[in-house]
N, CA and C atoms as an extended XYZ file, in Angstrom:
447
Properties=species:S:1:pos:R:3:atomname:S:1:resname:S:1:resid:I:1 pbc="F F F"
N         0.833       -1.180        0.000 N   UNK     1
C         0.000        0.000        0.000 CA  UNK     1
C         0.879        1.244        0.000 C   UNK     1
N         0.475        2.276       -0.844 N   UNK     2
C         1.272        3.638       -0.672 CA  UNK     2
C         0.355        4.385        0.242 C   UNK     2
N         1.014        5.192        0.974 N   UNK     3
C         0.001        6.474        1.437 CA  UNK     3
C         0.014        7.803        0.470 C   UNK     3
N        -1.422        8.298        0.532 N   UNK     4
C        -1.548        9.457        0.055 CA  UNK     4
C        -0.714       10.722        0.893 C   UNK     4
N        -0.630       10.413        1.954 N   UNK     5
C        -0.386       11.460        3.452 CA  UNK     5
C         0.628       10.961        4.061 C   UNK     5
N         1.410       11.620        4.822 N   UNK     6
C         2.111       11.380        5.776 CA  UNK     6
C         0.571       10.595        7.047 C   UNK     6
N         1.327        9.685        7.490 N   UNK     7
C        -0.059        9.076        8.942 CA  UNK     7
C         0.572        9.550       10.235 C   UNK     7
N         0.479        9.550       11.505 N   UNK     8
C         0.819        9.778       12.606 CA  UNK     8
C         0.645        8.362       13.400 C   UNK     8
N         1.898        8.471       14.725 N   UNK     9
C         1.904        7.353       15.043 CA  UNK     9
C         0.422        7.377       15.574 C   UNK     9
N        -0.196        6.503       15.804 N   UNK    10
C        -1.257        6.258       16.694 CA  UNK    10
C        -2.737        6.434       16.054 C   UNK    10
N        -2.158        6.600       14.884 N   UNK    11
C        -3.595        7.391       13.908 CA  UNK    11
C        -4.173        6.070       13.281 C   UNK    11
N        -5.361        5.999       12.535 N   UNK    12
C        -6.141        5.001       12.883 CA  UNK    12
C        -6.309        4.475       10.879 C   UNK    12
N        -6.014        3.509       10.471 N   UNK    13
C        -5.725        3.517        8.806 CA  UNK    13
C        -7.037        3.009        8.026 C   UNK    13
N        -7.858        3.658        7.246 N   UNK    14
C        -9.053        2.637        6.736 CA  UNK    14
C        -8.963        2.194        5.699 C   UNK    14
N        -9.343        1.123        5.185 N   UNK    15
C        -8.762        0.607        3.649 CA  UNK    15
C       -10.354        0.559        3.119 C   UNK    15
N       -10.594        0.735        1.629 N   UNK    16
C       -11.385        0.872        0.817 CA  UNK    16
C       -11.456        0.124       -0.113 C   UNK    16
N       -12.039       -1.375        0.100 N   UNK    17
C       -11.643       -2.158       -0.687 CA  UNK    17
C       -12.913       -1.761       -2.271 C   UNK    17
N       -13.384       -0.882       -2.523 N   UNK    18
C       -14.190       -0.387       -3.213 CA  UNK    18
C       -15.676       -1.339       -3.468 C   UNK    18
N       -16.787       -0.347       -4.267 N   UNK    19
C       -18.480       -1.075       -4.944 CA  UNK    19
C       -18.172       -2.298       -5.180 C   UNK    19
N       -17.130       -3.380       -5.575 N   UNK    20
C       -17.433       -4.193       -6.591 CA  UNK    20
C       -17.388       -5.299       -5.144 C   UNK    20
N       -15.872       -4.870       -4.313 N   UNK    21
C       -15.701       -5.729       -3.046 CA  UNK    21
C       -17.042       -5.856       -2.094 C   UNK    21
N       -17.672       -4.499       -2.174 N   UNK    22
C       -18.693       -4.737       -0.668 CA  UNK    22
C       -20.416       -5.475       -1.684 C   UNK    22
N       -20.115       -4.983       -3.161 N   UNK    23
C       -21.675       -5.854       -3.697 CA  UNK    23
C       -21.267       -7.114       -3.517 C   UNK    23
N       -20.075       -7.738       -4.095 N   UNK    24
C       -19.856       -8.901       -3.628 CA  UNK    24
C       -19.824      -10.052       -2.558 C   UNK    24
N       -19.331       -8.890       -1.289 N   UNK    25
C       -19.558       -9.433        0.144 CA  UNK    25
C       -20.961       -9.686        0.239 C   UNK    25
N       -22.041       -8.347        0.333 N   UNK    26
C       -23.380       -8.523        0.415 CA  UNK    26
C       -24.045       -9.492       -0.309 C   UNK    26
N       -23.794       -9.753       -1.694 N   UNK    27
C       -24.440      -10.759       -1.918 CA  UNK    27
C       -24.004      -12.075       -1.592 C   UNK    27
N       -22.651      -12.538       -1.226 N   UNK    28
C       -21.870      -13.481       -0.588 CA  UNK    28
C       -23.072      -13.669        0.804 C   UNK    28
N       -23.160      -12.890        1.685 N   UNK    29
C       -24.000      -13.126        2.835 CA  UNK    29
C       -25.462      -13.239        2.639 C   UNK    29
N       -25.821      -13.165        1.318 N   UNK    30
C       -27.401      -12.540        0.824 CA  UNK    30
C       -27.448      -14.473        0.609 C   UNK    30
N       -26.827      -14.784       -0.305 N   UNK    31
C       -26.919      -16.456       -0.430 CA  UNK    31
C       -26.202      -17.572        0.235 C   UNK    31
N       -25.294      -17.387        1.367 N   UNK    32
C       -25.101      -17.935        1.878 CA  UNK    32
C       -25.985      -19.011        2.526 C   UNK    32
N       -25.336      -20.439        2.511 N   UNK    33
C       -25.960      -21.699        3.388 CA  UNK    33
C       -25.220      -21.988        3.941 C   UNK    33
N       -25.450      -23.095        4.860 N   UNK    34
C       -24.684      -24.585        5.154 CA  UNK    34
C       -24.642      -25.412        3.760 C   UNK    34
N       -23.458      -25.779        4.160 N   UNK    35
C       -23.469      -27.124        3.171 CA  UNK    35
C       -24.427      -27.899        3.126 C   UNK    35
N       -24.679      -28.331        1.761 N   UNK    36
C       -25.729      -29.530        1.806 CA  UNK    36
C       -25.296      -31.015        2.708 C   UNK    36
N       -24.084      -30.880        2.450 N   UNK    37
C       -23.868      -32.357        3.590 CA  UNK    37
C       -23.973      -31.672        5.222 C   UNK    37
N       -24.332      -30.886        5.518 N   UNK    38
C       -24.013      -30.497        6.931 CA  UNK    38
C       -25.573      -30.434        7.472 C   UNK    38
N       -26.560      -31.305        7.819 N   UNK    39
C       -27.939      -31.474        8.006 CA  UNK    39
C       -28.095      -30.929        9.152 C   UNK    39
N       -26.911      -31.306       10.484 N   UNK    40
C       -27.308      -31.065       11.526 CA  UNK    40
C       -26.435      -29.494       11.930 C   UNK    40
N       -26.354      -28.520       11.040 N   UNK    41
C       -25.683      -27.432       10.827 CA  UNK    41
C       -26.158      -26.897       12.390 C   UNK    41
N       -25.040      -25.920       13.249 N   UNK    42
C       -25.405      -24.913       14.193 CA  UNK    42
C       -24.709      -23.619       14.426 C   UNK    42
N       -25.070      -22.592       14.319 N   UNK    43
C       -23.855      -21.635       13.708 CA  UNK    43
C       -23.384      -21.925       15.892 C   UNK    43
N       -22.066      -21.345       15.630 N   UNK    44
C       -21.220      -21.415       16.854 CA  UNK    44
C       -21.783      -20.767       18.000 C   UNK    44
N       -22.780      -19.423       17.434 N   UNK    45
C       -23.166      -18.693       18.851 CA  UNK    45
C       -23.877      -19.165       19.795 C   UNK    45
N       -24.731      -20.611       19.298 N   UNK    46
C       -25.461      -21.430       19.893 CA  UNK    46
C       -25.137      -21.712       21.035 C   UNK    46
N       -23.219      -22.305       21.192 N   UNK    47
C       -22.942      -22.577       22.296 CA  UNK    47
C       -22.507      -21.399       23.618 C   UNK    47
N       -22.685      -20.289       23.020 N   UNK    48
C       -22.678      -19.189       23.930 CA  UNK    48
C       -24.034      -18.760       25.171 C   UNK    48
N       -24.979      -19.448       24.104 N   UNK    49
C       -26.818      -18.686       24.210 CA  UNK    49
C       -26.576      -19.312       25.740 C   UNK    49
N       -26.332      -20.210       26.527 N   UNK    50
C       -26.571      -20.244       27.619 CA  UNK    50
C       -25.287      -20.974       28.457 C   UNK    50
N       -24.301      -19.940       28.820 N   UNK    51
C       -23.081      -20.219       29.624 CA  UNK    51
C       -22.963      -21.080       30.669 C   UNK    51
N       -24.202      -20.904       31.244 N   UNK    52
C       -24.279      -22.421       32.193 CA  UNK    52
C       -24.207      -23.586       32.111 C   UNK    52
N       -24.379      -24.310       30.389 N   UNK    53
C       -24.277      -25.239       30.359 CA  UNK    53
C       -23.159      -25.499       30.122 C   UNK    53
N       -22.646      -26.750       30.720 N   UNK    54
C       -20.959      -26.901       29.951 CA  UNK    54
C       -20.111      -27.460       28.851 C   UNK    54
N       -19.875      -27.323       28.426 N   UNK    55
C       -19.337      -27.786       27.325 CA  UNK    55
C       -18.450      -29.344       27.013 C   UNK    55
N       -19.383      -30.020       26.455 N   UNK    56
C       -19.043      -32.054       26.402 CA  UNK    56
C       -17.477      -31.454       26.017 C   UNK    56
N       -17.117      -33.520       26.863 N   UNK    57
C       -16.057      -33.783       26.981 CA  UNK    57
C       -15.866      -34.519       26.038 C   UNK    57
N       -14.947      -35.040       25.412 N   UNK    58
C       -14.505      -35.861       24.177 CA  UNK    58
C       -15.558      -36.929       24.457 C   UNK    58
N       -15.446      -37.745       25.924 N   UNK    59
C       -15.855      -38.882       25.919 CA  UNK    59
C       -17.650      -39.075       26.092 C   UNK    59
N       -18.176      -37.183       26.385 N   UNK    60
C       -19.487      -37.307       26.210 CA  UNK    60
C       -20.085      -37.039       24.938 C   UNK    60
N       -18.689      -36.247       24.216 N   UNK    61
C       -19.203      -36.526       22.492 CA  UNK    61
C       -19.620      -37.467       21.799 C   UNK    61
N       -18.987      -38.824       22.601 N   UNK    62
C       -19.182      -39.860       21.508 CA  UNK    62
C       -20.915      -40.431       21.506 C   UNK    62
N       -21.768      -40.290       23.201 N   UNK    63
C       -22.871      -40.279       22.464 CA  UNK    63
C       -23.569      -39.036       21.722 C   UNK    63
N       -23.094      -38.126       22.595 N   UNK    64
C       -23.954      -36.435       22.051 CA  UNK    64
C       -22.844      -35.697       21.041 C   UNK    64
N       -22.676      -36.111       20.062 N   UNK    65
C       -21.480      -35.475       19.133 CA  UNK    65
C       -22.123      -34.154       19.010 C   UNK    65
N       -21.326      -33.018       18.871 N   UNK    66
C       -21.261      -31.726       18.101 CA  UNK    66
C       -21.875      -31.656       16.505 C   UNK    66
N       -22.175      -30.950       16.704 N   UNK    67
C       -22.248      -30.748       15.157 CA  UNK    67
C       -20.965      -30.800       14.233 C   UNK    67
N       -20.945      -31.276       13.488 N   UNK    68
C       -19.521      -31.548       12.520 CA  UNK    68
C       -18.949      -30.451       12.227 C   UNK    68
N       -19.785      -29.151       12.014 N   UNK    69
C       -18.728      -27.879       12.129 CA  UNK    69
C       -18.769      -27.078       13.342 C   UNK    69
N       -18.557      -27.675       14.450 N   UNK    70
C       -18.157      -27.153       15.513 CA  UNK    70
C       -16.638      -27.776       15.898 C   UNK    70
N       -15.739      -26.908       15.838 N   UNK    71
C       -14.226      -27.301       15.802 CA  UNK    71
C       -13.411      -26.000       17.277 C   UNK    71
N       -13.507      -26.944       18.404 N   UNK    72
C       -13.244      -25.988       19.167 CA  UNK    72
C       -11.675      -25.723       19.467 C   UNK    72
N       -11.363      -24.536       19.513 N   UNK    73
C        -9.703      -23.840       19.268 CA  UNK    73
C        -9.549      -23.322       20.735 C   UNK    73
N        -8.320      -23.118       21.424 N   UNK    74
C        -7.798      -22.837       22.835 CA  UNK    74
C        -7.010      -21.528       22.443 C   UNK    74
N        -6.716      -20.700       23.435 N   UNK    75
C        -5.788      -20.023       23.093 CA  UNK    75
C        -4.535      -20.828       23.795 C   UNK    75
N        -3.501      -20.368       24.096 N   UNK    76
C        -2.498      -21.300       24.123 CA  UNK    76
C        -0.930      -20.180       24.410 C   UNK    76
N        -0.625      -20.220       26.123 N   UNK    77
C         0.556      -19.828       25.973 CA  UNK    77
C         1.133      -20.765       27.223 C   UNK    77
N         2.658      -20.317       27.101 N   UNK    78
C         3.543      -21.564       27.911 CA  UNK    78
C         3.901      -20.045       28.707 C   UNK    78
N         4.692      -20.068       29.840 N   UNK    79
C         5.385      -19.424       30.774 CA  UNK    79
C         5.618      -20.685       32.231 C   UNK    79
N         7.198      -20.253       31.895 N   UNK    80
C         7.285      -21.891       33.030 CA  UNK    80
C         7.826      -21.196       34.370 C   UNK    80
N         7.116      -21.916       34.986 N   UNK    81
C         6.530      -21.325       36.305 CA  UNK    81
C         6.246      -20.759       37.178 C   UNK    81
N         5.196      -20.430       35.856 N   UNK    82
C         4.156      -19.222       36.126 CA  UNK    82
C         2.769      -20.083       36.230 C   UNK    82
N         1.600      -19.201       36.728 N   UNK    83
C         0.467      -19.510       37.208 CA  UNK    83
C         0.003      -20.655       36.951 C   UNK    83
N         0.214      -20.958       38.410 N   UNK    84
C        -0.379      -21.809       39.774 CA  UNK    84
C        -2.021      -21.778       40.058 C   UNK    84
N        -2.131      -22.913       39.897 N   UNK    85
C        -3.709      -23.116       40.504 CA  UNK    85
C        -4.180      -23.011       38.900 C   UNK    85
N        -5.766      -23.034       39.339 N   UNK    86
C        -7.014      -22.963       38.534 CA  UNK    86
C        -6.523      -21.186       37.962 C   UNK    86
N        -7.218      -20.900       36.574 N   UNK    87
C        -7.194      -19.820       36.306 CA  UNK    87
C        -8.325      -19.503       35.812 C   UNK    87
N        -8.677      -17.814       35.793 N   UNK    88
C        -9.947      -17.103       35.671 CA  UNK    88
C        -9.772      -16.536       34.189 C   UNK    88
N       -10.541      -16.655       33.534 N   UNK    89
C       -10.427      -15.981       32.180 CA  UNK    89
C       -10.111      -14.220       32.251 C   UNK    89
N        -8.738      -13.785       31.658 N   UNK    90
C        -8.334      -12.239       31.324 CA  UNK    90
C        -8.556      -11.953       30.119 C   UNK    90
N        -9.342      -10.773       29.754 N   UNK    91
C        -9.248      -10.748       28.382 CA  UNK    91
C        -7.648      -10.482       27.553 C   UNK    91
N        -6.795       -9.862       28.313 N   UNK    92
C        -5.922      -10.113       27.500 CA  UNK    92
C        -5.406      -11.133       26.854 C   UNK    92
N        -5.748      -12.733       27.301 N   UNK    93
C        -5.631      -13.788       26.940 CA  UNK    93
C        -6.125      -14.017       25.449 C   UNK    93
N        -6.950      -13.321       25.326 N   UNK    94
C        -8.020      -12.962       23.835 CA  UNK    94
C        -6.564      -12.968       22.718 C   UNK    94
N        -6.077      -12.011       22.991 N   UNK    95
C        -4.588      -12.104       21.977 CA  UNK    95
C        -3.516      -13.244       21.507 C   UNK    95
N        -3.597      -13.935       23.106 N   UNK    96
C        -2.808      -15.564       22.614 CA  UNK    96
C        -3.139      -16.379       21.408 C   UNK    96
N        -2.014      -16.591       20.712 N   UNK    97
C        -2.585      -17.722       19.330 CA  UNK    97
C        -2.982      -19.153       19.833 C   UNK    97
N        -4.381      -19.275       18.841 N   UNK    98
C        -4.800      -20.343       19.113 CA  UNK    98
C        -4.092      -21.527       18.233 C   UNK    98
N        -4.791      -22.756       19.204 N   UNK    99
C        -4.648      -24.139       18.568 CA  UNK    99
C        -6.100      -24.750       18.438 C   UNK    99
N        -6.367      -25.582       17.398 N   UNK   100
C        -7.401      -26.648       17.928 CA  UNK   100
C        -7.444      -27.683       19.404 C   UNK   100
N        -8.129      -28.213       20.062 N   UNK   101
C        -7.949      -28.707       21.149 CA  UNK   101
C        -9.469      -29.759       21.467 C   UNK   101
N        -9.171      -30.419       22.097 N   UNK   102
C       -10.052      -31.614       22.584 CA  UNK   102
C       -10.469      -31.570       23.957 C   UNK   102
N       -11.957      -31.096       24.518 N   UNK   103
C       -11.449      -30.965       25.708 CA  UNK   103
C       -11.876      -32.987       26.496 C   UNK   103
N       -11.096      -32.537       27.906 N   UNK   104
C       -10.673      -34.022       28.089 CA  UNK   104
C       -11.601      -34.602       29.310 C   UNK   104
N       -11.647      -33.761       30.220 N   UNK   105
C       -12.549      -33.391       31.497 CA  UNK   105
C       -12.858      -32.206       32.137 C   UNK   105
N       -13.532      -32.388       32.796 N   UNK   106
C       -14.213      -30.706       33.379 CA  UNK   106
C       -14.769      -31.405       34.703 C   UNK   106
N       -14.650      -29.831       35.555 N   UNK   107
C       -14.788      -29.965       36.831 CA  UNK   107
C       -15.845      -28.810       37.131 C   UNK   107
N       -16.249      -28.772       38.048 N   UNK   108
C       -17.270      -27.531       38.574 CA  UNK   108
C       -16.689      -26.523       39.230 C   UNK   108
N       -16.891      -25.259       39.028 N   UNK   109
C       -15.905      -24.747       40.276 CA  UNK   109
C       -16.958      -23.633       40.872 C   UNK   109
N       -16.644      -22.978       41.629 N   UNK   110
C       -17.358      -22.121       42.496 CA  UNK   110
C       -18.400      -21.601       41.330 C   UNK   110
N       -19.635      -21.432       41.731 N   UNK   111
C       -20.669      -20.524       41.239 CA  UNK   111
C       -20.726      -18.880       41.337 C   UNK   111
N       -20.513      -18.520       40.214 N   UNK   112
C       -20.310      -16.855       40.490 CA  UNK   112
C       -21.605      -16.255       39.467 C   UNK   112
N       -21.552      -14.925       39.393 N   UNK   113
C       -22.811      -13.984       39.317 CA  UNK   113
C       -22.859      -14.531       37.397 C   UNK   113
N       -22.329      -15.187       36.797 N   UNK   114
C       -22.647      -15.569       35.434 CA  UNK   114
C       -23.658      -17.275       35.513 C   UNK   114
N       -23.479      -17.726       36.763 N   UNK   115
C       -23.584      -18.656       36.990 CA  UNK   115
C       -22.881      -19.882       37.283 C   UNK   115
N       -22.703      -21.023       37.025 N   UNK   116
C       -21.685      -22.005       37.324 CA  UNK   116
C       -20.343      -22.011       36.669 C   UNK   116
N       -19.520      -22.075       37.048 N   UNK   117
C       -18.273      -21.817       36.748 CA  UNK   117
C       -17.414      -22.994       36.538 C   UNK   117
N       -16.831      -23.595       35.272 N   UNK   118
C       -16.124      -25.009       35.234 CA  UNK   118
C       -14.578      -24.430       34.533 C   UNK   118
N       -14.049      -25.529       35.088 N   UNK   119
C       -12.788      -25.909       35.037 CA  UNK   119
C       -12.485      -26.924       34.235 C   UNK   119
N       -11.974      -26.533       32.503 N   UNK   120
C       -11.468      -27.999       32.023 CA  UNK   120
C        -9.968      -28.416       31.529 C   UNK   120
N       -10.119      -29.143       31.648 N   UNK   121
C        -9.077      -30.283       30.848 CA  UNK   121
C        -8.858      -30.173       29.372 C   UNK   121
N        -7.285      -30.180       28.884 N   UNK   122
C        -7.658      -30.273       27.315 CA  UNK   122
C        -6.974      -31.045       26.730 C   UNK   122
N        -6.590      -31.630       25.532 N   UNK   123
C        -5.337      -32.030       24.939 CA  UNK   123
C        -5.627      -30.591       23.476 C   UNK   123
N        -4.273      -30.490       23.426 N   UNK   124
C        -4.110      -29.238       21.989 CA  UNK   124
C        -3.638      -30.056       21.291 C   UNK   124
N        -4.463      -29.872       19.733 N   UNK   125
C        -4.195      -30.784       18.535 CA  UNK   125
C        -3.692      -30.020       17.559 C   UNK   125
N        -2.700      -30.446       16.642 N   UNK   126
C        -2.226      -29.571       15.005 CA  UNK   126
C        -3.296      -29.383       14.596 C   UNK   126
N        -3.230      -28.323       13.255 N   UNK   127
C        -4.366      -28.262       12.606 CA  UNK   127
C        -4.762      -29.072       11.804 C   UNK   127
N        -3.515      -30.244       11.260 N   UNK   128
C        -3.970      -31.010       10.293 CA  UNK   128
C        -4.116      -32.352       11.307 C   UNK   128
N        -4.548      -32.477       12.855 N   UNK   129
C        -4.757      -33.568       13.664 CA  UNK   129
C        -6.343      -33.230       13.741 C   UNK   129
N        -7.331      -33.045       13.288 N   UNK   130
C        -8.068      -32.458       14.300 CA  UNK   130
C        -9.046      -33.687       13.743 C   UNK   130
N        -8.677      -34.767       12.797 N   UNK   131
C        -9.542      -35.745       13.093 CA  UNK   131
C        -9.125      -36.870       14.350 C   UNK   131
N        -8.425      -36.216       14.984 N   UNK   132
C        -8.310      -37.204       16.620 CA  UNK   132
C        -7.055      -37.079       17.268 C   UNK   132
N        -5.926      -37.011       16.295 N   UNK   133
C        -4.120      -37.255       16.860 CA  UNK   133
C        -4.015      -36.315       17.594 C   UNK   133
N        -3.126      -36.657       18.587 N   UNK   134
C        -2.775      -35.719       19.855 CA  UNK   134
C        -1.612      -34.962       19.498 C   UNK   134
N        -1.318      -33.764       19.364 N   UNK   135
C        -0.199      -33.238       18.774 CA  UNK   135
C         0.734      -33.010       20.238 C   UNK   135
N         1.850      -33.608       19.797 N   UNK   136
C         2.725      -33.662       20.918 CA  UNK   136
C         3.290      -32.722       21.021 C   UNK   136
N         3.465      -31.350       21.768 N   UNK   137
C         4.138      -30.486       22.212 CA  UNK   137
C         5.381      -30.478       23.536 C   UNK   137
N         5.358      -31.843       23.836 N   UNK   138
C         6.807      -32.330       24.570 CA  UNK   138
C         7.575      -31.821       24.557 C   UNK   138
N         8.060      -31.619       23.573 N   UNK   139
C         9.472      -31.028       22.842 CA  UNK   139
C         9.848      -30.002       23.687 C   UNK   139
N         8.711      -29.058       23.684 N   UNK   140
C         8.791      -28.059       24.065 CA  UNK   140
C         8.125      -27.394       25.434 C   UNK   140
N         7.718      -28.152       26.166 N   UNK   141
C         6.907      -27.658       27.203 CA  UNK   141
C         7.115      -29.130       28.302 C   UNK   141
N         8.243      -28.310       29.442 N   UNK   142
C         8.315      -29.494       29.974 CA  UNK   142
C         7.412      -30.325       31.052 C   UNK   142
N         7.280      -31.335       30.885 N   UNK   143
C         6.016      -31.945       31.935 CA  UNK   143
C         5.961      -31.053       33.939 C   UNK   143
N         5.014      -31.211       34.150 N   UNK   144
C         4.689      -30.124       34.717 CA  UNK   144
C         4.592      -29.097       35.161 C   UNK   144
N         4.717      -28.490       34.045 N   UNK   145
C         4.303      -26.697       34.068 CA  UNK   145
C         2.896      -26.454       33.899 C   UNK   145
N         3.061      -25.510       34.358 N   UNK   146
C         1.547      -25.048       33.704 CA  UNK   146
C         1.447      -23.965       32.185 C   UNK   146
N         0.462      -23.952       31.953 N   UNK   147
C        -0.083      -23.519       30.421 CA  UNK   147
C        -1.275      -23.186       30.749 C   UNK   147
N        -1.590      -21.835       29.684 N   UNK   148
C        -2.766      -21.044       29.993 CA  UNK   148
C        -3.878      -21.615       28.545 C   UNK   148
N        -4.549      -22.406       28.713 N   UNK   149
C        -5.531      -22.918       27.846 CA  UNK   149
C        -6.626      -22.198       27.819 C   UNK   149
């Protein structure tokens, strides 16, 4: 990209991808479906609509599976030894790069003003594992540390 202007640090940049980009988007969202193979389609916000419930474990998937495009991702950082105990969701965590992930078990934890509050378990998978293989991050993360999932 060239600039027309000198910018300033901190100044805010808008790009214009022009008529042809945004008729296109709009009608992109105007006909949008699910796939025809995807019957039991659920868009993702579904699992938001009610926070209390918790979210299946691998091994309660296998009778109550997900919907086939529900592919759940972790964020994912290492700091060795650093935080101890159970952890509370920060939004700065929002920034950590994700992985795909499996979760493994879940626990209950104190009930607070959103409602019940759980604690889970995960294994983090590659992106090209995510029909089951456990992606081994050994290498690099030595057995018991903790990790912010």
């Amino acid at each position: 990209f060239i600039a027309t202007r000198d910018i300033q640090p901190g100044e805010e940049v808008f790009i214009d991808y022009g008529p042809e980009w945004e008729e296109a988007w709009n009608k992109y969202e105007k006909e949008w479906s699910a796939s025809p193979d995807s019957d039991n389609y659920v868009h993702a916000s579904m699992l938001l609509s009610d926070l209390s419930i918790p979210l299946r474990t691998a091994a309660e998937q296998l009778s109550e599976p997900y919907p086939d495009n529900i592919v759940f991702y972790c964020h994912y950082d290492y700091a060795p030894g650093v935080w101890e105990g159970p952890w509370v969701w920060e939004d700065w965590w929002a920034q950590l790069p994700m992985l795909p992930c499996r979760i493994i078990s879940r626990e209950a934890g104190d009930v607070n003003a959103d409602g019940e509050a759980y604690y889970y378990t995960i294994v983090m998978l590659d992106e090209d594992e995510l029909d089951g293989a456990v992606y081994n991050m050994e290498y690099a993360i030595p057995s018991g540390e903790n990790h912010i999932l």
